[in-house]
C-alpha positions in Angstrom: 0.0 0.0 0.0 1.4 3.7 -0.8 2.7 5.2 2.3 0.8 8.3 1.8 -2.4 6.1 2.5 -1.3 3.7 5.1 -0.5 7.3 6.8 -4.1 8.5 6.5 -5.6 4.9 7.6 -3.7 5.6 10.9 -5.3 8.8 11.4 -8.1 7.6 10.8 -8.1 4.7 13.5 -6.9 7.1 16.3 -10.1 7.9 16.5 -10.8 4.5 18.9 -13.9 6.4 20.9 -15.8 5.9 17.2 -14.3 2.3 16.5 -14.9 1.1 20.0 -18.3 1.4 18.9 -18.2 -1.0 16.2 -16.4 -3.9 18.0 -18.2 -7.4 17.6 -20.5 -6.0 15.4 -20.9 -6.8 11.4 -20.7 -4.1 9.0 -22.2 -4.0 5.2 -20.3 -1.5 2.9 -22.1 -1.4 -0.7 -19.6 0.2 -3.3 -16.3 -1.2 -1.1 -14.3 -0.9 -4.3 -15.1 3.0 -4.6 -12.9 5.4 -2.9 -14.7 6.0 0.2 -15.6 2.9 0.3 -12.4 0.9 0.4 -10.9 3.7 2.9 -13.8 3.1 5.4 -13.4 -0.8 4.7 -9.6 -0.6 5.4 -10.1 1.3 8.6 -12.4 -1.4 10.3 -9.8 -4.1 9.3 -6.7 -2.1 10.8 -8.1 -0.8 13.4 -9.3 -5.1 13.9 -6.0 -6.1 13.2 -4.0 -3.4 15.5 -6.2 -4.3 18.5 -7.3 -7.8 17.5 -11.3 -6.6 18.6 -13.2 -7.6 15.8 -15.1 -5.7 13.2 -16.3 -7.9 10.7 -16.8 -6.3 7.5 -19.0 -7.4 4.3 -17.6 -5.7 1.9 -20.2 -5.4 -1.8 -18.1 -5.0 -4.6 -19.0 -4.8 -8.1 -16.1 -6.2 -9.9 -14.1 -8.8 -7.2 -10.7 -8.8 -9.4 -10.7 -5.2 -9.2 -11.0 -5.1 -5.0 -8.7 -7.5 -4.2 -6.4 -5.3 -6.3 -7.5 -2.1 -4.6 -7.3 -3.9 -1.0 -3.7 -5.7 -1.4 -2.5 -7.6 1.4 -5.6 -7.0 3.4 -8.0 -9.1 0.8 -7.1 -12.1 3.0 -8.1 -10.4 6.1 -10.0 -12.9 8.2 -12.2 -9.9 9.7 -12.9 -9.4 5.4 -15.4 -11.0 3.3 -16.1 -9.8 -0.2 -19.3 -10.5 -1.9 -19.6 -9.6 -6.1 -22.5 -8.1 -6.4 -25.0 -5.7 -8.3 -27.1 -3.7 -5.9 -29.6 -3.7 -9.1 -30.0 -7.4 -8.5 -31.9 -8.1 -4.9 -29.6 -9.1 -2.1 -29.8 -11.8 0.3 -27.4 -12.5 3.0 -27.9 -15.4 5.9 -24.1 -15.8 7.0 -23.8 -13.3 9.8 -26.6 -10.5 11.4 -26.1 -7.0 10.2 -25.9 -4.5 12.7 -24.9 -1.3 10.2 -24.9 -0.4 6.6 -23.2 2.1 4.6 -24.6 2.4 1.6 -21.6 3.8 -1.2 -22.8 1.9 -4.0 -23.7 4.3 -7.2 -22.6 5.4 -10.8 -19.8 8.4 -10.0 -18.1 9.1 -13.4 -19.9 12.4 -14.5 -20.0 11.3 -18.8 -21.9 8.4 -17.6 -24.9 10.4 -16.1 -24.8 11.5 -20.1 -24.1 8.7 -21.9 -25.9 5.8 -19.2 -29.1 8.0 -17.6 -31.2 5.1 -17.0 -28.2 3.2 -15.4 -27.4 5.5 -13.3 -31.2 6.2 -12.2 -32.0 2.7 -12.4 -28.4 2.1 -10.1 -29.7 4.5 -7.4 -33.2 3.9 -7.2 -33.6 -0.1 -7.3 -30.3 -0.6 -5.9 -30.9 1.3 -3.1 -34.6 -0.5 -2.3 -32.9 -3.7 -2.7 -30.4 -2.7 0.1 -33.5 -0.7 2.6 -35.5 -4.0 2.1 -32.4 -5.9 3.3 -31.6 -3.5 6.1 -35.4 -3.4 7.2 -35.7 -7.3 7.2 -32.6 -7.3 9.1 -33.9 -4.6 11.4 -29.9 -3.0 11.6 -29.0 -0.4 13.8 -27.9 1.7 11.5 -27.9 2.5 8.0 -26.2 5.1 6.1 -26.7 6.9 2.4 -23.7 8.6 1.1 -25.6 11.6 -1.0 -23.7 14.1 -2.7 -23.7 18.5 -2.4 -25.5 18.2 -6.1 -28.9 17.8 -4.6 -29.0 21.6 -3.5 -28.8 22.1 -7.4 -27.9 26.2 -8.6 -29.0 28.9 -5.7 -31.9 31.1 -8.1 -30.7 34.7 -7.9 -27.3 34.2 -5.9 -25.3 32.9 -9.2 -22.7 35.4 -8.9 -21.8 34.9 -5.3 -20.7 32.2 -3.5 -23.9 30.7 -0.9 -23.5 28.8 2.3 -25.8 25.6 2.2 -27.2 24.4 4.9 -28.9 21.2 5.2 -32.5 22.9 4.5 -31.5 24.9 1.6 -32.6 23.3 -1.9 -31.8 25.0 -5.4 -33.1 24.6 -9.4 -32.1 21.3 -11.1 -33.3 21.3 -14.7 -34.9 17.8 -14.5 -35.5 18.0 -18.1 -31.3 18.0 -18.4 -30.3 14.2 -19.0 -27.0 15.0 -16.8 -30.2 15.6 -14.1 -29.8 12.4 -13.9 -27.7 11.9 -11.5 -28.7 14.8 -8.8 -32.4 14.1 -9.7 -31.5 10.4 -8.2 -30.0 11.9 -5.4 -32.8 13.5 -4.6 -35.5 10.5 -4.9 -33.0 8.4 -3.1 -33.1 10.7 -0.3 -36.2 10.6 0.2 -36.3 7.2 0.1 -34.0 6.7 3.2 -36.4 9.2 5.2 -39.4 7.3 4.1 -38.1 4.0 5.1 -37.4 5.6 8.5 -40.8 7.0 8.7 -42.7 4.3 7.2 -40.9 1.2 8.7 -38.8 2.6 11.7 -35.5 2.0 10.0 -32.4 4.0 11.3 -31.8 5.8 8.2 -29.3 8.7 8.0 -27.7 10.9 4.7 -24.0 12.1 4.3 -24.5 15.1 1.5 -20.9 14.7 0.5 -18.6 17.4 -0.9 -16.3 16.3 -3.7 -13.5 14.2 -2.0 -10.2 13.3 -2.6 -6.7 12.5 -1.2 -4.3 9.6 -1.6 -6.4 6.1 -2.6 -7.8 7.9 -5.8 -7.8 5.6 -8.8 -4.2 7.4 -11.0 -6.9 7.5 -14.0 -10.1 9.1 -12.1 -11.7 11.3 -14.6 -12.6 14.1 -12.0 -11.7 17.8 -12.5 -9.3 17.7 -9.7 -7.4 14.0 -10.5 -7.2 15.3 -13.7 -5.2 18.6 -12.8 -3.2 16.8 -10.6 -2.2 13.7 -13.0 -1.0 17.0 -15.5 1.0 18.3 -12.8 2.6 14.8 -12.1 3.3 14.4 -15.5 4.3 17.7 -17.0 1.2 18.7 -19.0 -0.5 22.3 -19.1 -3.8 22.1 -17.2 -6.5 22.4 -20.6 -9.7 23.9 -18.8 -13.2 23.5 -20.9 -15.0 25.9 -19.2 -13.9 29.0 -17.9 -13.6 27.1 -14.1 -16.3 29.5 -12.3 -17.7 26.9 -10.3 -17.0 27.5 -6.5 -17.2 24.8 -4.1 -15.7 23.1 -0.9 -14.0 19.7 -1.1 -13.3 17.5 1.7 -10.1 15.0 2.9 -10.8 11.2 2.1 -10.1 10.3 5.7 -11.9 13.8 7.2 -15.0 11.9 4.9 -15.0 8.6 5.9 -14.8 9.7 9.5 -17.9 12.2 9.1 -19.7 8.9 7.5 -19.2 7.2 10.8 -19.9 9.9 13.3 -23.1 10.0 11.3 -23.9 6.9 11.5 -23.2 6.5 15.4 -24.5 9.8 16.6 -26.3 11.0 13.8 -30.1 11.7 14.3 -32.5 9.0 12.6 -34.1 11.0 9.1 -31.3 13.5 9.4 -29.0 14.5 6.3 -25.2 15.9 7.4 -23.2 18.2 5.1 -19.5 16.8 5.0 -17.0 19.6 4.0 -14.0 20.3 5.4 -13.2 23.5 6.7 -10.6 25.9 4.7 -11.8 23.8 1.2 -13.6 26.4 -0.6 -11.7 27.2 -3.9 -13.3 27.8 -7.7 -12.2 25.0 -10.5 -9.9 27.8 -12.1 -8.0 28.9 -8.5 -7.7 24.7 -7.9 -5.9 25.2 -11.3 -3.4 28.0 -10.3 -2.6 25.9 -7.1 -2.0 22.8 -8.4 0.3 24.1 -11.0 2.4 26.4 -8.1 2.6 23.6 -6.5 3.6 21.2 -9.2 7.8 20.3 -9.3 7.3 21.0 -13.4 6.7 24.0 -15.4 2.9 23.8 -16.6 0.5 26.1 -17.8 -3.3 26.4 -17.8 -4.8 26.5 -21.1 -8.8 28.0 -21.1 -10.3 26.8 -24.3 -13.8 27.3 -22.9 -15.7 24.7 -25.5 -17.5 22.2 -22.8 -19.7 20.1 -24.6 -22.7 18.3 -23.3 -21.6 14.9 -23.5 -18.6 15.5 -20.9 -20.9 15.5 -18.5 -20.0 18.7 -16.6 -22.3 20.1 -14.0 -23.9 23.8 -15.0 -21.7 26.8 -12.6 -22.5 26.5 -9.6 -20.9 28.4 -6.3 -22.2 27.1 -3.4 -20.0 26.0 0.3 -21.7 23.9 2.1 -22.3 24.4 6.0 -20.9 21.8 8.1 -21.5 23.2 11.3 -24.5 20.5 11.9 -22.1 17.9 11.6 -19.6 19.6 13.9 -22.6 19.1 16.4 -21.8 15.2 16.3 -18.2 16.1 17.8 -16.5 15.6 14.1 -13.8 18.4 13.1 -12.1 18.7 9.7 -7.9 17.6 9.9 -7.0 18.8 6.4 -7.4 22.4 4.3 -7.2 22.2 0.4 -3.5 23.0 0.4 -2.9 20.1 2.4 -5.5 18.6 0.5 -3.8 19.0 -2.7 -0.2 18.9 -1.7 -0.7 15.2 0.0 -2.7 13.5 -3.1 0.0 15.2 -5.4 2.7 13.2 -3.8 0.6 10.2 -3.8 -0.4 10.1 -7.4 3.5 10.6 -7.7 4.4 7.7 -6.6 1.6 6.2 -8.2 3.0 7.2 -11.3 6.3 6.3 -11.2 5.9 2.7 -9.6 3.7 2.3 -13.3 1.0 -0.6 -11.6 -1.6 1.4 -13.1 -0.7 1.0 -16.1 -1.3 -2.6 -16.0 -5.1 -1.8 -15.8 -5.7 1.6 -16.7 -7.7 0.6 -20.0 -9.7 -2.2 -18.1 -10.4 0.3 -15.1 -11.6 3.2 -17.7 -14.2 1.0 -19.0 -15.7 -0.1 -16.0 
């Protein structure tokens, strides 16, 4: 494993008053292979293995070659046990009672809310019932939706300032805009979890997550952010398709997956948390300028201004959100967006030059 994240996975697990919590108790994690998802997984079997206490995790992954690539040497973890499947399909697990869920699983890669609508609406809404039927006929004591800041949509009449979202605040989504898709999803899905809580008493909660990232990132994601930082690593000007208006706060991998569980342990049943870190507000041009001051090679950014539709960019929006709700639950952010970048610059680095993504970069694009 990269130092940079086995550094970050330590952090994480100092948290013990949060991971105390968990001990003898099973864990689901839908979407284990994702980025989030394989961070919290690997935290539960560190934190196992440092203290021998066990967490057992069930990890749901959608392609099994691919996690036991992403997890390494912890895929034969005996607190581990990966199941290949599509939340799409209905689930049904006998081996072990589920006390908590965190539910990760979802289509991420913006051109596929273009290209893919349905299966990315059809991936959020049925896959999520499948899972909220499970967690209700398992009647766990927690379960836990990782949403996304693109449900608050564009603020109407604030588009040339930056607005601080709080967790009541909704904006305009075009729903008649296929890339809708996605944050349209979002939405329903939401609402799901809160009428499974109300409906059938199950301990539902939301994590309305900024855009994250930090060392774990796949060296190929397609994100705005990977992609300015896999320039810097390898010498190329920055080319921007739009001119990078859009303002919004991003938040550290670890600072996420330790809001997802302070949400889920503390968090109040029907509730949706904003997870930001603090210090993380920045526009997609001034993310540019930084990454290429603090880039080791001498790159450029190029504006050519000519987004087109099937890129799958979100319209401008500038919005922070407020995470002072989540602050409530005793969770604090670690890392500012200097940090931020600085950190998963080095580890995309080393990424690079060891070359082992290479070996599946084309596979990986596809999937």
């Amino acid at each position: 494993m990269n130092r940079l994240l086995e550094e970050d996975i330590d952090r994480l697990i100092e948290k013990k008053n949060v991971y105390e919590a968990f001990i003898d108790k099973t864990i689901m994690v839908t979407g284990a292979g994702g980025l989030l998802g394989s961070i919290i997984v690997l935290g539960f079997l560190k934190y196992s293995l440092a203290s021998n206490k066990r967490i057992h995790v069930v990890a749901l992954v959608h392609n099994l070659e691919k996690a036991k690539r992403i997890f390494g040497g912890y895929a034969s973890c005996k607190f581990l046990e990966f199941i290949e499947h599509d939340v799409i399909n209905e689930f049904c697990y006998t081996e072990r009672q589920i006390d908590y869920i965190i539910h990760g699983a979802s289509i991420t890669a913006s051109h596929m809310f273009v290209s893919n609508p349905v299966e990315t609406i059809r991936t959020a809404l049925f896959g999520t019932e499948n899972i909220l039927k499970f967690a209700k006929a398992c009647k766990v004591k927690g379960i836990i939706y990782l949403s996304s800041l693109e449900v608050y949509g564009k603020m109407v009449g604030k588009e040339n300032k930056v607005s601080l979202v709080s967790e009541g605040d909704y904006g305009y989504i075009d729903i008649l805009n296929v890339r809708s898709s996605y944050s349209e999803s979002k939405r329903m899905v939401e609402n799901m979890f809160m009428s499974y809580a109300k409906e059938y008493a199950v301990s539902a909660k939301i994590a309305r997550l900024a855009q994250t990232f930090g060392p774990g990132i796949s060296y190929t994601d397609r994100r705005v952010f990977a992609e300015f930082l896999r320039n810097a690593v390898e010498g190329n000007d920055i080319i921007l398709h739009t001119k990078g208006e859009t303002v919004r706060n991003y938040c550290y991998t670890v600072d996420a997956a330790a809001a997802i569980l302070y949400i889920l342990l503390y968090g109040g049943i029907g509730e949706a948390y904003n997870v930001s870190g603090d210090e993380t507000t920045i526009s997609i041009y001034d993310m540019a300028q930084m990454v290429c001051k603090q880039s080791k090679k001498d790159i450029d950014i190029i504006v050519k201004d000519d987004i087109d539709a099937s890129m799958g960019y979100n319209p401008v929006i500038k919005i922070e959100l407020d995470n002072r709700k989540l602050k409530e639950l005793g969770w604090r952010s670690s890392t500012n967006i200097n940090s931020m970048i600085d950190r998963t610059l080095e580890y995309m680095q080393v990424e690079f030059e060891t070359g082992e993504w290479r070996k599946h970069a084309v596979k990986d694009k596809t999937e």
